[in-house]
C-alpha positions in Angstrom: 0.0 0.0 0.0 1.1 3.5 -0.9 0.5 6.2 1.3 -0.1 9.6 -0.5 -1.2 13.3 1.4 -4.4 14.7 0.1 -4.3 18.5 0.0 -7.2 21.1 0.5 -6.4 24.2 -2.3 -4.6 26.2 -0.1 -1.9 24.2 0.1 -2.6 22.6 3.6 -2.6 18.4 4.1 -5.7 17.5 5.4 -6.1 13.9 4.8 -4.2 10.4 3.8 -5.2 8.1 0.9 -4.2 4.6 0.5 -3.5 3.1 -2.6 -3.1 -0.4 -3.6 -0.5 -0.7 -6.5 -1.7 -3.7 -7.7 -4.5 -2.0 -9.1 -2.1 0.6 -11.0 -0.3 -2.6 -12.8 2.1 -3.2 -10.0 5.0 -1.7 -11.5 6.2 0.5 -14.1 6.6 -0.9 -17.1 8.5 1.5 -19.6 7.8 -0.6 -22.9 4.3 0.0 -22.7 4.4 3.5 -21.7 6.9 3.5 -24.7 4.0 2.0 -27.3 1.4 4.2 -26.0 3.3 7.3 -26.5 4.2 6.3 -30.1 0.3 5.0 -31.2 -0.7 8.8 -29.8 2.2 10.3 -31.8 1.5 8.4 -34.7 -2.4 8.9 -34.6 -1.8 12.8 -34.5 0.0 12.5 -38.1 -2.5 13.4 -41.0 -0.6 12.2 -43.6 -1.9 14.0 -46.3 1.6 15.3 -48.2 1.5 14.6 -51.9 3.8 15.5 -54.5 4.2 14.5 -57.9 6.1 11.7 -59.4 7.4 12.3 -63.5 4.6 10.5 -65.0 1.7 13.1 -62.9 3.2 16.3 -63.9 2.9 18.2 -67.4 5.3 18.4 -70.2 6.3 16.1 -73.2 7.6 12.7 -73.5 9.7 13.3 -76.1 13.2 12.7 -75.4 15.2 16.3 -75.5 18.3 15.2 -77.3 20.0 12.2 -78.5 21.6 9.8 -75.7 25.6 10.2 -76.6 27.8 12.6 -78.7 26.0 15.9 -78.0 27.9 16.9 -74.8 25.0 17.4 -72.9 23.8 15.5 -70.1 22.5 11.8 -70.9 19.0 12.9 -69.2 15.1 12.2 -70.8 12.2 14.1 -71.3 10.6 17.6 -69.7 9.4 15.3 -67.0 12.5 13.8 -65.5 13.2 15.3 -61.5 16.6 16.4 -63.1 14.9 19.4 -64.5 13.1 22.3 -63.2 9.3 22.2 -63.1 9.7 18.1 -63.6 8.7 15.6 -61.3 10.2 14.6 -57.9 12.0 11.7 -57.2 11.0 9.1 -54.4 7.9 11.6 -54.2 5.8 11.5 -51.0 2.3 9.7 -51.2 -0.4 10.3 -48.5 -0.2 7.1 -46.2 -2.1 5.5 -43.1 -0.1 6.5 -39.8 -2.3 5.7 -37.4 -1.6 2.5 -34.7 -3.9 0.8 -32.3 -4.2 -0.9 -29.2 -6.5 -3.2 -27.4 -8.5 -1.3 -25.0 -7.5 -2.7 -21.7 -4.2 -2.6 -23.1 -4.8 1.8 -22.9 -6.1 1.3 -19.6 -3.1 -0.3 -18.3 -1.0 2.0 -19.8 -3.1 4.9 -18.1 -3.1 3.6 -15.0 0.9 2.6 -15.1 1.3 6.4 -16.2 -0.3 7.4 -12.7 1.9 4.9 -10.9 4.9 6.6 -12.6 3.8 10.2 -11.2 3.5 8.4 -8.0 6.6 6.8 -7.6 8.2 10.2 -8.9 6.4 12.3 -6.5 4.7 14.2 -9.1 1.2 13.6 -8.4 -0.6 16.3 -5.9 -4.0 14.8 -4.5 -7.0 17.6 -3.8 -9.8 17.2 -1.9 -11.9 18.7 -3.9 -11.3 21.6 -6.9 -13.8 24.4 -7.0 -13.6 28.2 -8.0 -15.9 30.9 -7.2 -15.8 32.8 -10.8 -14.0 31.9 -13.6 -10.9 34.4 -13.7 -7.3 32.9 -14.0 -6.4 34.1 -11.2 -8.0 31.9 -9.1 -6.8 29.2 -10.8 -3.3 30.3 -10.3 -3.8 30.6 -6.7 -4.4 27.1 -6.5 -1.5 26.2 -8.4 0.6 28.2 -6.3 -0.4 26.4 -3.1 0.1 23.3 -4.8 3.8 24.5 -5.1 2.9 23.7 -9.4 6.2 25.4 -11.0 6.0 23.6 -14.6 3.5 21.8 -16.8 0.6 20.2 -15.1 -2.5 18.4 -16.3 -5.6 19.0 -14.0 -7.9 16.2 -13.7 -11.4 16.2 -11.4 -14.3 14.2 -12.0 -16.0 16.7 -14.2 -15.4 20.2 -15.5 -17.5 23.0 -15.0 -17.8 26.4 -17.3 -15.5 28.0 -14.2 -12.7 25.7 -14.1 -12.7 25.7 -17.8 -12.3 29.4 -18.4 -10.1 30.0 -15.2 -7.7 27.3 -16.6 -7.5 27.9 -20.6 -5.4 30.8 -20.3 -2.4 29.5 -18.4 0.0 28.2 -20.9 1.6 25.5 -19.0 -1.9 23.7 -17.6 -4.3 21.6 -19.0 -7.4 20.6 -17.9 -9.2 17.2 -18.7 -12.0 15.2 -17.1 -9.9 11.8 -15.3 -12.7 9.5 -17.5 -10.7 11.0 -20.6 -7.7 10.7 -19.7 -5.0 8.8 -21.3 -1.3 7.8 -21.0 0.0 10.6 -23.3 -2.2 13.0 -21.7 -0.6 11.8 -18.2 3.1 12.0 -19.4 3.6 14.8 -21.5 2.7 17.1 -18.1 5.4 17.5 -15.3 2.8 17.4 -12.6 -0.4 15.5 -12.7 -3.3 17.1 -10.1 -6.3 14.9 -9.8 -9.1 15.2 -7.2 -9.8 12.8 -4.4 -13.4 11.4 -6.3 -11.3 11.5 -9.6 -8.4 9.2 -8.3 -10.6 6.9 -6.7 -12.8 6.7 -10.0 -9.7 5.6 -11.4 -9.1 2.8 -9.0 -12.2 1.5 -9.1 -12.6 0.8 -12.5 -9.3 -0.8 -12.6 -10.8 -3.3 -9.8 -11.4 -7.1 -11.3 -14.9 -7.4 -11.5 -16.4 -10.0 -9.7 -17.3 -13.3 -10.6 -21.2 -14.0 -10.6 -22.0 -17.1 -9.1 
């Protein structure tokens, strides 16, 4: 079991929560994280690019000049990439980049991505995350009492109109329900800041379900 302070907003401890690693994955493991990472990566790509090849763009066929005893270059048509305006060699064709994963497969990497935060001290546990109006700077007061100096990803349980708007214009935070989250999300941020409901949301679902008799 993993013993980890739970914080009220200004900074103060006010409570303990136990965790069960087990029901994180157990341990870190850095291949997965690894695969994650690169399926998010590669599922951002759009690869649209196109260019065109020597038979796509528009000129003659006709062979410029005989192959030997002209003292020019031994080169074809209009077309050929050797020339200006003519095709392009080894062109670039819009593709499929995107990878996949089995869905408890995500959830394992998730979770192991909270278990790395953990064992890196990089998680901050709230008790709860409200603001009274939605200006920044009540968002930054929080963040300040939460000693959060670099990136951090916000997580509670749901997001109101508030947190929203007194979070989108910080530059280094991000804020995302903890039902959405994902592995990428998790380790691209220094600090991850969930709520108590939203870490034990978390957990929960990551429990074996039980067998019906």
């Amino acid at each position: 079991m993993i013993e980890l302070p739970i914080y009220n907003q200004t900074g103060q401890e006010v409570a303990k929560f136990s965790l069960d690693e087990a029901l994180l994955g157990g341990a870190v493991r850095p291949a997965l994280l690894k695969q994650a990472v690169v399926m998010y990566h590669a599922n951002l790509r759009q690869g649209t690019v196109a260019t065109k090849g020597r038979g796509e763009v528009a000129g003659s066929t006709k062979k410029l000049y005989a192959q030997k005893h002209t003292g020019n270059a031994r080169r074809g048509n209009l077309r050929t990439n050797v020339m200006k305006g003519g095709g392009m060699a080894f062109g670039k064709k819009p593709r499929e980049f995107r990878q996949s994963m089995p869905i408890q497969q995500r959830r394992l990497a998730r979770n192991n991505a909270i278990l790395a935060k953990i064992q890196s001290n990089t998680l901050k546990i709230l008790d709860q995350l409200t603001v009274p109006t939605c200006k920044t700077k009540e968002m930054t007061k929080v963040l300040l009492a939460m000693q959060v100096e670099r990136s951090v990803l916000i997580a509670p349980v749901g997001v109101d109109q508030n947190l929203l708007k007194a979070t989108r214009n910080i530059p280094t935070a991000t804020i995302k329900p903890a039902a959405e989250l994902n592995a990428y999300d998790i380790l691209q941020s220094q600090t991850l800041l969930m709520t108590r409901d939203a870490l034990e949301g978390v957990l929960n679902a990551a429990k074996p379900a039980e067998k019906k008799s």
